[in-house]
C-alpha positions in Angstrom: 0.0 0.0 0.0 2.7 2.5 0.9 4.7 1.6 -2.4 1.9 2.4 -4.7 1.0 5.7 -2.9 4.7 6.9 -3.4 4.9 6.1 -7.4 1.5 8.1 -7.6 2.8 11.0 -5.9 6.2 10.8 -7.7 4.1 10.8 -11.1 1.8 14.4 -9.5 4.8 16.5 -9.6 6.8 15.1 -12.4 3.6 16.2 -14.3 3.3 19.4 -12.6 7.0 20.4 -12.7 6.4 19.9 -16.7 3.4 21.8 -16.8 5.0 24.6 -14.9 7.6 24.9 -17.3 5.3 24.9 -20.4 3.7 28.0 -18.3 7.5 29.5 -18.5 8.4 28.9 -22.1 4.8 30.4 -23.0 5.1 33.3 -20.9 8.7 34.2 -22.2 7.9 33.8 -26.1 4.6 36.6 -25.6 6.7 38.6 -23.4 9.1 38.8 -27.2 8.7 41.8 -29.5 6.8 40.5 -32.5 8.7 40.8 -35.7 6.5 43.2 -38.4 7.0 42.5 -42.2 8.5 45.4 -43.7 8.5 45.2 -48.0 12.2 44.6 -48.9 13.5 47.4 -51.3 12.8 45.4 -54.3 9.0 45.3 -53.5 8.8 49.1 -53.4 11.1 49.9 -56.2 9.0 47.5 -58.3 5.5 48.9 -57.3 5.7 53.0 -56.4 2.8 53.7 -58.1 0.6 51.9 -56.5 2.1 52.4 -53.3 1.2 55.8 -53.5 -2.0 55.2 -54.7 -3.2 53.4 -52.0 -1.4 55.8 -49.4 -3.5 58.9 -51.1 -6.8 56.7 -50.8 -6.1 56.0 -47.3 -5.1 59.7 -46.3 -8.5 61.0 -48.0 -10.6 58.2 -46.6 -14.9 59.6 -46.2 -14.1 62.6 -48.7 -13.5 60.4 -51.5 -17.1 60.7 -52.3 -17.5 64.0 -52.1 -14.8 65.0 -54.6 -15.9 62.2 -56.7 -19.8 63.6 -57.3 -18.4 67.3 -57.0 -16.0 66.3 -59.9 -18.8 64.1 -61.9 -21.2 67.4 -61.5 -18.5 70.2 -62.7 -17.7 68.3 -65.8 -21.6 67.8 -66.8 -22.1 71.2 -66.2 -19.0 72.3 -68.3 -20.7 69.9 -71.5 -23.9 72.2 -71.5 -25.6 75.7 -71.3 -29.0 76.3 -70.4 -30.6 79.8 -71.6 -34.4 80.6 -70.1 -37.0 82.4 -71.7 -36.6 86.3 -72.6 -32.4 85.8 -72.4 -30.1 85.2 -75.6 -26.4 83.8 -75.2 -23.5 83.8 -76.7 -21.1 81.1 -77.6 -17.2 81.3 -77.2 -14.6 79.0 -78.7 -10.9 79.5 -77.6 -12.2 83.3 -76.8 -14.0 83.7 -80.5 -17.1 84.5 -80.0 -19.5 82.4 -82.1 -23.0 80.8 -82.6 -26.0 83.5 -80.9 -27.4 80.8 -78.4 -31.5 80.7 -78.2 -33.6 79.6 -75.1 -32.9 75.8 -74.1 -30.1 73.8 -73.8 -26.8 73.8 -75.4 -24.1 71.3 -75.3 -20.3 72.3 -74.8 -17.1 71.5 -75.0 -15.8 70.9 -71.7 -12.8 73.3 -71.1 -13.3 74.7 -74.7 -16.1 76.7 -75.3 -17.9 78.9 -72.8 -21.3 80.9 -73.0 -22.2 84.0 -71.6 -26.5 85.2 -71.5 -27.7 88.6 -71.6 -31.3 89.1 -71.0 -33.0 90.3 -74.5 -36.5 91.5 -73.0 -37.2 94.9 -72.4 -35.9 96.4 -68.8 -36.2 99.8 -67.3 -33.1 101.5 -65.9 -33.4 104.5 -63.2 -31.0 107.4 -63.1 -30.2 108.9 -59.6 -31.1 112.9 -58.9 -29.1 114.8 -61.7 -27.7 118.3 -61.0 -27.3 120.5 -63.9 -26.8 124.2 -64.5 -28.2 125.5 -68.0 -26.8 128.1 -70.0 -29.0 130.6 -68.6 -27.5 130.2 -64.9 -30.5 128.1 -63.7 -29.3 125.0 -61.5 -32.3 122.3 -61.7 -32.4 118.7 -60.1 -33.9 116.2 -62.8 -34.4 112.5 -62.8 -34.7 110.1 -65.6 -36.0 106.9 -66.9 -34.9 104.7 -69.5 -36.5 101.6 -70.9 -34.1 99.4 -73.6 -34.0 96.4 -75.2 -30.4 94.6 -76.4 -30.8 93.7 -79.8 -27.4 92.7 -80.9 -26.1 90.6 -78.1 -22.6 90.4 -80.1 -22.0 93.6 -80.0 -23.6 94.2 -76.2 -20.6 91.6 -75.0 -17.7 92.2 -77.0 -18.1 96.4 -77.7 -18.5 97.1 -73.8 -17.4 95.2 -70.9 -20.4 95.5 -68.7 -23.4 97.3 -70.8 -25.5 98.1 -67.8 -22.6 100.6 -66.4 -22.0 102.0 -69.5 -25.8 102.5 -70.1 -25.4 104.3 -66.7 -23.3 106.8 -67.6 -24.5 107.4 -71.2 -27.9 108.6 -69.2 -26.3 111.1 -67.3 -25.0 112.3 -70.1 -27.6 112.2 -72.0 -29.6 114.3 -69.3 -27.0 116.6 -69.2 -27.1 117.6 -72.8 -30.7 117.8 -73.3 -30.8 120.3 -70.2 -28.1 122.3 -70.2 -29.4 123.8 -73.5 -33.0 124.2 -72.5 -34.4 127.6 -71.2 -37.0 129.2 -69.1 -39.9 128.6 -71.5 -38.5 124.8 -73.0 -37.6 123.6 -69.6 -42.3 123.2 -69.5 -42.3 121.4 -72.6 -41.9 117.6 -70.8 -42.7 115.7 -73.6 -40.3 117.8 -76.3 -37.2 117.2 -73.4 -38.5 113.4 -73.2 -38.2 113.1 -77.2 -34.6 114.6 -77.0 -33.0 112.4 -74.5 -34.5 109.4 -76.6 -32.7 110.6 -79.8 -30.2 111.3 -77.8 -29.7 108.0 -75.9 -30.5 106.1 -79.0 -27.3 107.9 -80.8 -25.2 106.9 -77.6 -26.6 103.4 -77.4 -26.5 102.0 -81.0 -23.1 101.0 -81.3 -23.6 98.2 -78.1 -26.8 96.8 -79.7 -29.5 98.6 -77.1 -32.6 99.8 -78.7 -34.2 102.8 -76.7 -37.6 102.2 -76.2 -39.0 105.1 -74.2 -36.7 107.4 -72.3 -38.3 110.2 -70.1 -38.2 112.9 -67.4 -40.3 112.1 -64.2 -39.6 115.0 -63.0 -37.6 118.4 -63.0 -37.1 120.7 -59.7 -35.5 124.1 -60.1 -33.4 124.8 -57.0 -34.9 127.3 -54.3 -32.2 130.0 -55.4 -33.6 129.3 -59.5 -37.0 129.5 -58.4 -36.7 132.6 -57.5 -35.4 133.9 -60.3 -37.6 132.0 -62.6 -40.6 133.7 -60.5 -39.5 137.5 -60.7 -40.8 138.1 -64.0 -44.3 137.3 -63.2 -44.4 139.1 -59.9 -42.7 142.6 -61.7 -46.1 141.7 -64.1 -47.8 141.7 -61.5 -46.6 144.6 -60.0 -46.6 146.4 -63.2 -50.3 145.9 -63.7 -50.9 146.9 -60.1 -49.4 149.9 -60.3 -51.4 150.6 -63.7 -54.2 150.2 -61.7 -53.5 152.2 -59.2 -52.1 155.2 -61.3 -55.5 154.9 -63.0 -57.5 156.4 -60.0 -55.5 159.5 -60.3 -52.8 158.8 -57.8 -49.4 160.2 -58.0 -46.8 157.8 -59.0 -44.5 157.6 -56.0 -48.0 157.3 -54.0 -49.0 154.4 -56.4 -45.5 153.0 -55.5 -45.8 152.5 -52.4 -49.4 151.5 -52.2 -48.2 148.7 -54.6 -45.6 148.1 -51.8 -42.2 146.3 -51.7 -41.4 142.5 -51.1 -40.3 142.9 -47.5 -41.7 145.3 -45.7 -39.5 147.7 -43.6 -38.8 146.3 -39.7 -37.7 148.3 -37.0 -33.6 147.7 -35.6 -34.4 146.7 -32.8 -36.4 143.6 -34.1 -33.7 142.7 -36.5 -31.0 142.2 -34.1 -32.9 140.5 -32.2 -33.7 138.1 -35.3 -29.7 137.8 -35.9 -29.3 137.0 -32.0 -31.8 134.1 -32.1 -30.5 132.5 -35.2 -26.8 132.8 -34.1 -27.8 130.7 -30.7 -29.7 128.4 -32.9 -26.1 128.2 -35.1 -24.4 128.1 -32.1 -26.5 125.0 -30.5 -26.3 123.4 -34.3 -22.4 123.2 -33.7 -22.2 122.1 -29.8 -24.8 119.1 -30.9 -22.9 118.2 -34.4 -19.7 118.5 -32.5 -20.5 116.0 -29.7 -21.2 113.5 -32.3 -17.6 113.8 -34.1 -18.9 115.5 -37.7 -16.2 117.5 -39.6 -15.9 120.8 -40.1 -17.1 120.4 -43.7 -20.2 118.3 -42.6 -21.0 120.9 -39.8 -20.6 123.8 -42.2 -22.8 122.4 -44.8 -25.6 121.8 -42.3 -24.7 125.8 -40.7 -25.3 126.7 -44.9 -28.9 124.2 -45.1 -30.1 126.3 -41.9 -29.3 129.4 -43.6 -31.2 128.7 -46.4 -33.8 128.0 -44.3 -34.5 131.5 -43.0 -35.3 134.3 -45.2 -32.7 136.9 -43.9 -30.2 139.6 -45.1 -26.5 138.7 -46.3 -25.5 139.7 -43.0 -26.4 136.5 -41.2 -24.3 134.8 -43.2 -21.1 137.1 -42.6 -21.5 136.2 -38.6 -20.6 132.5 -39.4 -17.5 133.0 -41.6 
């Protein structure tokens, strides 16, 4: 009995010592580094391209896509040109201009013909407020209207860069002209001035392929200073016949005179200077508030000069500001 118990025990730990050092020699081979392939030089000398083909595929990764589709769209949209209704293109080969395109779709050379579309239907264009002084010294503020149509669109995008500027300034000019040579008793004939500028802007316009259609004055202001002037004929006629009236009833002249009466009656000192003091204060406050708020001394003397011409003073006024 004691014999056999021994050879089992001596056959426990032979096992277990093996076992144990199994353990070890498992243990010490994870505990190596591990040993990474790496392409000899003859691999990547014989495959560089595709090397870097796959190295720019993995450094682009989810935007692959993206450029893909944007690239597919921008070449479709290079083969073709699509004009709408009431525009008119224009086709360009290496910079030549060519076929006149019509509304629909066009194809294209990708990279080697272009189009550019203009629209062909009538449009109105507005001029700003227009200062100009005529001949006779009268200063008047006029506005315009102009309503064209392109007709040659060759001519529209190869005579001008950019037709709608130069159709701009044409206008101005164009009101200019007509009004600088008007006068007193033309500057009421509206539809005589609105037939002028249309010759007028047609003559300018023709060369870019714009048709005037209608081309018009909405309306024309004289300045205060030109009204005045403009209204000092009909009040000496009115004066004129009022004195013939009055010199009709057997009245001496210089009594007629001053029946008839001047355009600003006489005022005592007194109340003048005190009309000079209250406008200087109000000139004076005009600066202190303009001042606080950080306007020039151009800006704050143009307002001082738009008071002024507010207030129906002597020349003196205006002295005290200088």
């Amino acid at each position: 009995m004691s014999r056999g118990r021994v050879t089992s025990t001596t056959v426990d730990e032979r096992w277990g010592r093996e076992a144990r050092a199994l353990q070890a020699a498992l243990a010490s081979r994870q505990d190596e580094p591990k040993e990474t392939e790496t392409p000899t030089e003859g691999e990547d000398s014989r495959n560089p391209g595709s090397r870097l083909l796959w190295d720019l595929f993995d450094k682009l990764g989810d935007n692959l896509f993206y450029i893909v589709v944007s690239s597919v769209y921008a070449l479709v949209k290079a083969m073709g040109l699509t004009v709408d209704s009431g525009y008119t293109g224009l086709r360009f080969t290496f910079g030549r201009a060519g076929a006149r395109l019509e509304p629909g779709f066009h194809w294209m050379i990708p990279f080697v013909q272009k189009g550019e579309i203009l629209p062909t239907r009538s449009r109105t264009l507005d001029l700003p407020s227009q200062r100009v002084a005529t001949l006779e010294g009268l200063v008047l503020h006029a506005d315009a209207n102009l309503v064209y149509r392109i007709v040659d669109i060759r001519r529209a995008l190869i005579e001008i860069d950019d037709v709608v500027k130069g159709m701009v300034q044409m206008l101005g000019l164009g009101v200019q002209e007509v009004l600088r040579t008007s006068t007193r008793v033309s500057i009421h004939d509206i539809p005589s001035l609105n037939e002028q500028l249309k010759a007028n802007l047609t003559r300018r316009l023709a060369p870019w392929g714009v048709s005037v259609e209608a081309a018009g004055f909405p309306s024309i202001t004289p300045s205060p200073q030109s009204l005045r002037i403009t209204q000092m004929d009909k009040v000496t006629q009115e004066r004129m016949r009022a004195l013939g009236v009055v010199e009709s009833g057997d009245v001496l002249r210089a009594m007629a005179l001053g029946l008839v009466g001047t355009r600003q009656m006489p005022r005592r000192r007194a109340i003048v200077i005190q009309s000079f003091e209250r406008h200087r204060r109000r000139l004076r406050r005009l600066r202190a508030a303009l001042t606080q708020k950080g306007w020039s001394s151009v800006r704050i003397r143009r307002a001082e000069l738009a008071l002024m011409s507010r207030v129906s003073t002597s020349g003196r006024l205006r002295s005290m500001t200088r």
